[in-house]
NUTI-340109 format. One record per residue (C-alpha): residue in one letter; x, y, z. Coordinates in pm, 1 decimal. Example, Ala and Ser with C-alpha at 12.3 -4.5 7.8 and 13.67 -1.06 7.14 Angstrom:
<nuses>
(nuse "A",(1230.0,-450.0,780.0))
(nuse "S",(1367.0,-106.0,714.0))
</nuses>
This chain:
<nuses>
(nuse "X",(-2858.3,-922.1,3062.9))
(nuse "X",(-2985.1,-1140.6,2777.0))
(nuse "X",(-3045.6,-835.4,2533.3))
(nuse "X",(-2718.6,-676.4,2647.9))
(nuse "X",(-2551.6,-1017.3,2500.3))
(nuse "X",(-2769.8,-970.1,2158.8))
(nuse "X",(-2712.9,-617.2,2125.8))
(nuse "X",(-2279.1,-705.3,2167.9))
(nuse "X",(-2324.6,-1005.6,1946.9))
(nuse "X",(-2456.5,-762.4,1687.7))
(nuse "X",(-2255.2,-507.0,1739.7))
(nuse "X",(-1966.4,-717.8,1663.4))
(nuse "X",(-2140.9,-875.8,1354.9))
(nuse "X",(-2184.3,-504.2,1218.9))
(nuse "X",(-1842.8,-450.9,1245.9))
(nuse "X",(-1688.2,-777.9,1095.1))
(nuse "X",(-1912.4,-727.6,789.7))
(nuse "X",(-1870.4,-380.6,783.8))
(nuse "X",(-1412.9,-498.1,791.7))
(nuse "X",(-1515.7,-711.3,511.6))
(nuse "X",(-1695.4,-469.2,295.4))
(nuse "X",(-1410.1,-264.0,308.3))
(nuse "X",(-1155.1,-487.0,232.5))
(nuse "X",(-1297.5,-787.1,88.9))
(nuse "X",(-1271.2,-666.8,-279.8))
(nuse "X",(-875.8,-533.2,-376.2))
(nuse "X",(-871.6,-235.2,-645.3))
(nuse "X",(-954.5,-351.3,-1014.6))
(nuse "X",(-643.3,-304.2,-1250.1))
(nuse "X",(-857.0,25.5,-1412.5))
(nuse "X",(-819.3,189.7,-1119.6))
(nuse "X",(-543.7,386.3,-1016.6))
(nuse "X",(-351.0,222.8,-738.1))
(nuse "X",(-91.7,316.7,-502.1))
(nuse "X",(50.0,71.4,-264.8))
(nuse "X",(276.4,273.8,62.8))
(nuse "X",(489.9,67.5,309.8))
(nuse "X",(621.4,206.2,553.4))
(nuse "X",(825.0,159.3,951.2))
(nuse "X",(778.1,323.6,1242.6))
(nuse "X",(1181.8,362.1,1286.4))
(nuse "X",(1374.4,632.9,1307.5))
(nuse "X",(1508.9,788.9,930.0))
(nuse "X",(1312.4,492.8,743.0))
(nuse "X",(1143.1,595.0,470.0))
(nuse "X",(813.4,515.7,263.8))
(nuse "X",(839.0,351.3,-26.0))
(nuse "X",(564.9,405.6,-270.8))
(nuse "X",(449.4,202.6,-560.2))
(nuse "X",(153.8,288.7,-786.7))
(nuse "X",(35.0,172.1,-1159.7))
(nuse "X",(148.3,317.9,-1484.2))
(nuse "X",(-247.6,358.9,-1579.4))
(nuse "X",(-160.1,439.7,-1930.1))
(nuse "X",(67.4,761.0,-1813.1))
(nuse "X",(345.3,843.9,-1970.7))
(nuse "X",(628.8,716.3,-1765.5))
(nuse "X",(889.3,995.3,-1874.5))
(nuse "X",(661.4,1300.1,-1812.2))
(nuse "X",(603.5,1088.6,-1477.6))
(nuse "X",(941.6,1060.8,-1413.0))
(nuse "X",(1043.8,1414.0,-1507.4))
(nuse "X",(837.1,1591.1,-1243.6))
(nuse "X",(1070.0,1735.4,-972.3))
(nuse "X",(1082.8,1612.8,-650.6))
(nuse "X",(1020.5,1827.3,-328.4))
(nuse "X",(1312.7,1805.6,-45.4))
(nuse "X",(1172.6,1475.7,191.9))
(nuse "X",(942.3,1362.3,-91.3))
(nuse "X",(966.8,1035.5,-173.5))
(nuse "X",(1037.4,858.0,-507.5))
(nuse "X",(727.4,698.1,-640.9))
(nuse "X",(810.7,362.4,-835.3))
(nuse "X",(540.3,313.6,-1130.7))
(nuse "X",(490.2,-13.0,-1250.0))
(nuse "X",(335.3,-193.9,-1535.4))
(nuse "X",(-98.9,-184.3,-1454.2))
(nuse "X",(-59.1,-625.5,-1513.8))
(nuse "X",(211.5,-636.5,-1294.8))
(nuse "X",(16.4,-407.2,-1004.7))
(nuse "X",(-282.5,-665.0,-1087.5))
(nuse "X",(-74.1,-966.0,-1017.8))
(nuse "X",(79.1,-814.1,-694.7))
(nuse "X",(-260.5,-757.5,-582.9))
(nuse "X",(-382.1,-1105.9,-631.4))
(nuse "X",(-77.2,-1202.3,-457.2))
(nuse "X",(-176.6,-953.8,-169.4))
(nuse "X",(-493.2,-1149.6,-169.0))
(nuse "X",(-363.5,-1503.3,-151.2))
(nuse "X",(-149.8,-1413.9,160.1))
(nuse "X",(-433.1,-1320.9,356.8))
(nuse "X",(-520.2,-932.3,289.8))
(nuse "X",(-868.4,-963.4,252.2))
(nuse "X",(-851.6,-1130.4,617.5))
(nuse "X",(-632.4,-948.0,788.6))
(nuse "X",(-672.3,-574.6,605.6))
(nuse "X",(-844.9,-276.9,789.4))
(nuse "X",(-973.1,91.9,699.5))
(nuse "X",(-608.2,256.5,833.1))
(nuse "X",(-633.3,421.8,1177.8))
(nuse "X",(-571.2,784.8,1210.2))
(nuse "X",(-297.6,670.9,1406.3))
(nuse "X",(-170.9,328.4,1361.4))
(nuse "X",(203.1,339.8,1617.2))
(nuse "X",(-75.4,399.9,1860.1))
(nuse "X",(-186.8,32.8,1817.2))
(nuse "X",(143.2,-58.7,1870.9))
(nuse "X",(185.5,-79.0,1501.2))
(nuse "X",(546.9,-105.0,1388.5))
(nuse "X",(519.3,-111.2,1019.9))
(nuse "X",(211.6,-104.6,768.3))
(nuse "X",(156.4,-151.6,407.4))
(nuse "X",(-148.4,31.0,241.5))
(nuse "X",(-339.2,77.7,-26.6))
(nuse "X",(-498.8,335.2,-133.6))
(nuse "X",(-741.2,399.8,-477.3))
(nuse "X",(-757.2,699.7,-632.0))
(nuse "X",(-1088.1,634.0,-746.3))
(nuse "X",(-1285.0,543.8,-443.8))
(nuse "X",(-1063.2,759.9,-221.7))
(nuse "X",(-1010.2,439.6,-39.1))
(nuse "X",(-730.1,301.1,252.2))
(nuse "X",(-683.5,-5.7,375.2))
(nuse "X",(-378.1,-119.5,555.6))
(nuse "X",(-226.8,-429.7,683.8))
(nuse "X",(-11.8,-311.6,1018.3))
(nuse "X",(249.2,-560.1,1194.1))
(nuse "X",(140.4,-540.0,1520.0))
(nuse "X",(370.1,-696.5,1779.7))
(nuse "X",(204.7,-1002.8,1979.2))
(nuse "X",(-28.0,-987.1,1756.9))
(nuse "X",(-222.4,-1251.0,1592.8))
(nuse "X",(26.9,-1500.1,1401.2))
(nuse "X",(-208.3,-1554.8,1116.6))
(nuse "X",(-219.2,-1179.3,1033.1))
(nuse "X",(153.3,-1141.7,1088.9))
(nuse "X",(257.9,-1403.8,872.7))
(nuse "X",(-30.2,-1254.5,601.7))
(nuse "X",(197.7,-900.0,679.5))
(nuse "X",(530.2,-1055.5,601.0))
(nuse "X",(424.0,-1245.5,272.0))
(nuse "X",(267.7,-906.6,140.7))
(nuse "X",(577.2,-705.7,193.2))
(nuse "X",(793.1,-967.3,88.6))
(nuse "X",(610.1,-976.1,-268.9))
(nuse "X",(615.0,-570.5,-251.8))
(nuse "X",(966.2,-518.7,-181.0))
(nuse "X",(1018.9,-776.4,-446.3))
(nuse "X",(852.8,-584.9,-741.6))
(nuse "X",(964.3,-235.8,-552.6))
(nuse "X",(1303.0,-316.8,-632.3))
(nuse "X",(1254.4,-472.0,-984.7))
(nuse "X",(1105.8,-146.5,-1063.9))
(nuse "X",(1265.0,116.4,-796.9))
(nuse "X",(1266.4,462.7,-908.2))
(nuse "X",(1641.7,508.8,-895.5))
(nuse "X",(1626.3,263.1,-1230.6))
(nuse "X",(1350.3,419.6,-1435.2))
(nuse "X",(1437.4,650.9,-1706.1))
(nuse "X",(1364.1,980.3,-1729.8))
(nuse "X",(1419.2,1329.6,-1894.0))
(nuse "X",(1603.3,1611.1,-1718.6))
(nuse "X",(1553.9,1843.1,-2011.3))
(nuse "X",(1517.3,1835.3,-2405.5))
(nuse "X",(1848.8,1712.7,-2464.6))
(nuse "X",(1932.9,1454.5,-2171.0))
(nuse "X",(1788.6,1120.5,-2120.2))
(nuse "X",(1860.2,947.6,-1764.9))
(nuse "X",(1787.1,902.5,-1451.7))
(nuse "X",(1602.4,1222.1,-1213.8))
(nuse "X",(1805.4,1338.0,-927.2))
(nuse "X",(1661.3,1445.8,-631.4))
(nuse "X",(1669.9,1853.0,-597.3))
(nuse "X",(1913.1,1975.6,-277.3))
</nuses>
């Protein structure tokens, strides 16, 4: 009985530090960052954010867009930086996890993620209902500050080249 007690206690020990490990430390700006959020409702759709990473915005912006594919929003890397730090102060590194295979399964109905290019690396923050308070309130502040620099820099707004001549904004393809 008593090692059966040990061996949970360090089971769940392993697991908390092994949580931590992966989400204790947020991307570094040199890294190339996408941030997703998205709801489990019917005909919402993801909105994606990721850093500029000294691309070229207009040859970013000038790539077509596949039918259901949606818009990516590129921002400045200091502004991704501070959005991460801001991720951080609301509780990320506490409440984040490696994302589920599948997270509606948890009774998940949203999540925002994100995911480095470099280390190949996902961690989400899902808004569980009746969930813990702490980690919903953590949930809310984070997508509050994303949907705040989402639409200073939505994709809609960003310029881009439809050909040699023109200079605007890309349209979807049909």
């Amino acid at each position: 009985m008593r090692n059966g007690i040990i061996l949970t206690a360090l089971l769940a020990a392993c697991g908390s530090t092994q949580r931590e490990s992966a989400v204790a430390t947020l991307p570094a700006a040199k890294e190339r960052v996408r941030v997703v959020y998205k709801q489990y409702r019917k005909g919402s759709v993801p909105l994606i954010m990721e850093n500029l990473q000294e691309r070229d915005l207009v040859k970013l912006r000038s790539k077509k867009l596949r039918a259901g594919q949606s818009p990516v929003a590129y921002v400045p890397d200091d502004v991704m930086t501070r959005m991460l730090k801001e991720f951080k102060r609301s509780g990320w590194t506490k409440h984040g996890q490696t994302r589920p295979t599948d997270p509606a399964k948890y009774g998940a109905s949203g999540e925002i993620t994100i995911i480095t290019e470099g280390r190949q690396r996902m961690v989400t923050l899902l808004r569980v209902k009746g969930g813990d308070v702490a980690a919903s309130q953590a949930y809310v502040d984070c997508v509050n500050t994303f949907v705040a620099v989402y639409n200073h820099y939505r994709p809609q707004m960003q310029a881009t080249t439809a050909n040699s001549d023109a200079f605007g904004v890309r349209r979807v393809e049909r």
